[in-house]
N, C-alpha and C positions, 0 to 999 in steps of 0.2 A: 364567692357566690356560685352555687350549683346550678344549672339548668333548672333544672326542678324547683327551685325558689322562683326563678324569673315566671314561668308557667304559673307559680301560684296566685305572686301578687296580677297576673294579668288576667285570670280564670274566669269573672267573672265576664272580660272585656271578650275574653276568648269564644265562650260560649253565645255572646251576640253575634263574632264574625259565623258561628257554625250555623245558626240561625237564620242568617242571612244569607247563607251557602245554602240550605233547602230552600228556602222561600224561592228564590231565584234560579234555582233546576229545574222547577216545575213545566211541564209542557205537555199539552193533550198527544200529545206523540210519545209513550211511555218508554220507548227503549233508547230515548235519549239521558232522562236522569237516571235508567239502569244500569247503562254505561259510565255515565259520570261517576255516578256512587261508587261502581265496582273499584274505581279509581282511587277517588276522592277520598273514599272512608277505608283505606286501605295502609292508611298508619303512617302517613304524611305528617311532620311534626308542623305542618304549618309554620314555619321559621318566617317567612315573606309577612304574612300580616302580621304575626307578634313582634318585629323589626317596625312597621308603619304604629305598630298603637305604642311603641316603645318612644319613638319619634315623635310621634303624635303630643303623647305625654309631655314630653320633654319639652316641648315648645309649647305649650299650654292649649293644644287643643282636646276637647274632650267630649264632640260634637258626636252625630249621631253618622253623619259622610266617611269617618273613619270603619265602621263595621263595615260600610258599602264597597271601599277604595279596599277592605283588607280580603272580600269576597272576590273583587276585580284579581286581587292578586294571585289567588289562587286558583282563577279560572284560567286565565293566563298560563300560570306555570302546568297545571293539570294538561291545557289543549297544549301544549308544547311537548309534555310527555309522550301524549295519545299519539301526534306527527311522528315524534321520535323513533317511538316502538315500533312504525310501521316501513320508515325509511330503515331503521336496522333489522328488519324481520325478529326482532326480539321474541322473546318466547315467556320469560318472569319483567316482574317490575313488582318492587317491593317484597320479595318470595312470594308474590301470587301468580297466579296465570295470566300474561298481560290480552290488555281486550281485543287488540287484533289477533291475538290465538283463539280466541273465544265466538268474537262478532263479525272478524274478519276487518280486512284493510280499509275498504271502503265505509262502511261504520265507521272506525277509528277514527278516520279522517274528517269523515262529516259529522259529525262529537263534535272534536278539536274545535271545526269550524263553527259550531254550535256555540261553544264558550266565550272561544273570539270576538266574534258578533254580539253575545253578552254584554259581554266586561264594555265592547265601546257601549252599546246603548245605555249600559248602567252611569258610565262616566258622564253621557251627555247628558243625562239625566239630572248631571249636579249642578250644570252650571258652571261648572271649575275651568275654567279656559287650560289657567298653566298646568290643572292636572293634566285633562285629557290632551295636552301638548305632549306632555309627558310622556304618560301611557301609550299613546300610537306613536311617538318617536324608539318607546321602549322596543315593542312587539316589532316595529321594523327594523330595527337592529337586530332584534333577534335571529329573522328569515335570512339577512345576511351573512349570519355569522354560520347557519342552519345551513346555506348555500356552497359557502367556503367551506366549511369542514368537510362537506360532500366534493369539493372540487379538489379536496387533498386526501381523499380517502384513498390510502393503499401507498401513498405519496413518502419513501422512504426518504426522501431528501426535504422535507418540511423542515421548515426551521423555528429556534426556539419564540422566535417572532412573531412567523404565523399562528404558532401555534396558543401563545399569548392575544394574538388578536382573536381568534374563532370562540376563546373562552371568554373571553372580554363582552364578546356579542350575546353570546348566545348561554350564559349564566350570571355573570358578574352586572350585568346592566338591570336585571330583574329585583335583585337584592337593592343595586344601588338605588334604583325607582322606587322598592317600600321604604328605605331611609328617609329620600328625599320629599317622598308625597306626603309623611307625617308633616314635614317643616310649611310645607305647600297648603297645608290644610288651614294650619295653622295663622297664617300669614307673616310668616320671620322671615326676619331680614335675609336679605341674599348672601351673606357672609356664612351664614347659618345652615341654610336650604344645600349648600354649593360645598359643606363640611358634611353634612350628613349626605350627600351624594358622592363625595367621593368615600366616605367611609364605609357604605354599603358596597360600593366598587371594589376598594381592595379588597372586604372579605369574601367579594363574592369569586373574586378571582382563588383566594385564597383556599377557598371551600371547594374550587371544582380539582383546584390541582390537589387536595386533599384526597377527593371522592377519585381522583385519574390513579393516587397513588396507591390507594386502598387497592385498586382491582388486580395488582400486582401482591399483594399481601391478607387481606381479609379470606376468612372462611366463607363458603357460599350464604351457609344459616346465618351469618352473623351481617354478612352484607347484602343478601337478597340478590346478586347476579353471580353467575361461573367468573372464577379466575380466567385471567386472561380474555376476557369477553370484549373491550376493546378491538384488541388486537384481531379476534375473529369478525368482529368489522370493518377493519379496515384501517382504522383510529390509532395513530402515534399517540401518545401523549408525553410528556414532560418526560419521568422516568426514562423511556427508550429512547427519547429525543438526544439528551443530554450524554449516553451511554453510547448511542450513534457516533456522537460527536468529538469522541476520546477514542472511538474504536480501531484496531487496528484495518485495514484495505482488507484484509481479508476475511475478518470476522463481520466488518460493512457487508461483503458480496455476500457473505454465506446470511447473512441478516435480511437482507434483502429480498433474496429468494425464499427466505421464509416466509416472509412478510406479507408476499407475492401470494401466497398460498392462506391466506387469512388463517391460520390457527389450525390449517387441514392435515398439514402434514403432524404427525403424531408426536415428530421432534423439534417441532417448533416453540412448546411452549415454553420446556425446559430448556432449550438453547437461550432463548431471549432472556430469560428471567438468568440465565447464570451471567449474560452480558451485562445485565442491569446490575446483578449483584458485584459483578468484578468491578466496573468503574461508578460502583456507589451511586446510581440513578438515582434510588428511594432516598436516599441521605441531602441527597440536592436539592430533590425536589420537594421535600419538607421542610429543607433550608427556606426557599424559594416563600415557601407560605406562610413559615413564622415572619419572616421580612414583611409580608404582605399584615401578616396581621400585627405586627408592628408597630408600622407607618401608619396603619387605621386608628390605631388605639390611640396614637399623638394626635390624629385630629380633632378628640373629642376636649381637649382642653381650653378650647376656644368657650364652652357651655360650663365649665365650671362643674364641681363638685355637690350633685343630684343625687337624689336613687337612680335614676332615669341613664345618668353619665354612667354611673357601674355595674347597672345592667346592660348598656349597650357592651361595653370593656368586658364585661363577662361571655356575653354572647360570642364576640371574637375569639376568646378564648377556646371557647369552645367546638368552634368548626376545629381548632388545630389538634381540639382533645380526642377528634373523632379515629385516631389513629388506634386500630385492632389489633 
């Protein structure tokens, strides 16, 4: 099953979360949904709500709280982006001009927080207790994991552990919450709820050490940031982690001081990348996420053989497909 199948059987469902994504921009302060939009409508596959109406489905709920919970999601991950862009001085996001180059930092920020504040009043809106548990235990995870990756930026001695946990916080947990808030909606059993959350977890780990390993390999047009842009942040990821950790003492030091130099030094980028290519980083660390997408794919067994079961199997698939 193609992506593009999944999108179609859910198009109509899809077009209520977009729906619900303007409705709920709106504000007599107009350069807050200018901002959003610039974002928002900026070729986002919306993967987080179509994961919750897939969910949602699945466990037979087919309520009107789902378009609501799949707008939450993508308010969430949008204010997460806008933070992002402004703690990395980012320049693109998505091959567009990102809006802190455009509105500046503080805009950015006050957005973000704009959606934040959303997405809760939209939750408490529902009534849902275990959502909205959910959902601010999600977004504080998040800032944690937002915190540590800043507390390891530049951090050539990071390990593959840390480096698992900051993804764990600050992508993987957002995924696993549009899983689990379908099951939530729904009201299925905890067996259920606690399968479709961790299943959204491994892919979503799955997914970033994907997107981590892309940045070492994809073309700029094809993936919307410069190569090696990480790295000119500050950010290990999986690939050099792993490539660190085979490396000879002296190819470490000289690694190091490059590293030191976020991406400045003009031979930095080609040195790192031949390091990653000699002790096979990219080869590991796609090992790493087929494993990841795996072990997700065995949890859906527990729900039996659906459309709903080989659409979500197909979805996993797919992050792993995203390789350029």
């Amino acid at each position: 099953m193609q992506i593009q199948d999944i999108f179609a059987a859910y198009k109509d469902d899809m077009q209520q979360v977009e729906k619900h994504l303007d409705k709920y921009l709106s504000s007599d302060v107009k350069l807050i949904p200018e901002v959003c939009h610039h974002l928002i409508d900026s070729g986002g596959k919306r993967v987080r709500p179509l994961l919750l109406l897939i969910s949602s489905r699945l466990c037979g709920f087919t309520g009107e709280q789902r378009f609501t919970a799949g707008a939450v999601l993508e308010f969430i991950h949008t204010a997460s982006l806008l933070h992002d862009d402004v703690i990395d001085e980012a320049t693109i996001r998505r091959g567009k001009t990102s809006a802190n180059n455009i509105w500046g930092n503080a805009v950015s920020v006050l957005v973000g927080d704009f959606l934040y504040t959303k997405a809760f009043k939209l939750m408490a809106e529902t009534g849902n207790i275990p959502l909205v548990q959910l959902i601010s235990g999600t977004v504080n995870s998040m800032s944690e994991g937002e915190v540590f990756q800043l507390m390891k930026c530049g951090d050539a001695s990071i390990t593959e552990e840390e480096y698992l946990s900051i993804i764990e916080k600050k992508t993987a947990v957002l995924l696993s919450t549009a899983c689990a808030a379908g099951a939530i909606l729904s009201g299925a059993e905890q067996d259920k709820i606690d399968a479709l959350d961790r299943f959204g977890a491994k892919i979503g780990m799955a997914f970033q050490i994907t997107d981590d390993t892309l940045d070492y390999m994809a073309k700029e047009q094809e993936f919307g940031k410069s190569i090696g842009k990480d790295l000119e942040e500050g950010k290990l990821t999986l690939p050099l982690i792993f490539a660190l950790r085979n490396a000879t003492s002296v190819e470490k030091d000289k690694a190091r001081d490059l590293i030191a130099s976020k991406g400045k030094d003009e031979e930095t980028i080609p040195v790192i990348l031949d390091l990653i290519q000699k002790y096979k980083g990219i080869d590991y660390s796609l090992q790493c996420a087929a494993k990841y997408i795996r072990d997700a794919q065995a949890l859906l067994k527990i729900f039996g053989k659906y459309p709903e079961t080989n659409q979500l199997y197909s979805m996993a698939e797919f992050i792993l497909a995203r390789q350029t």
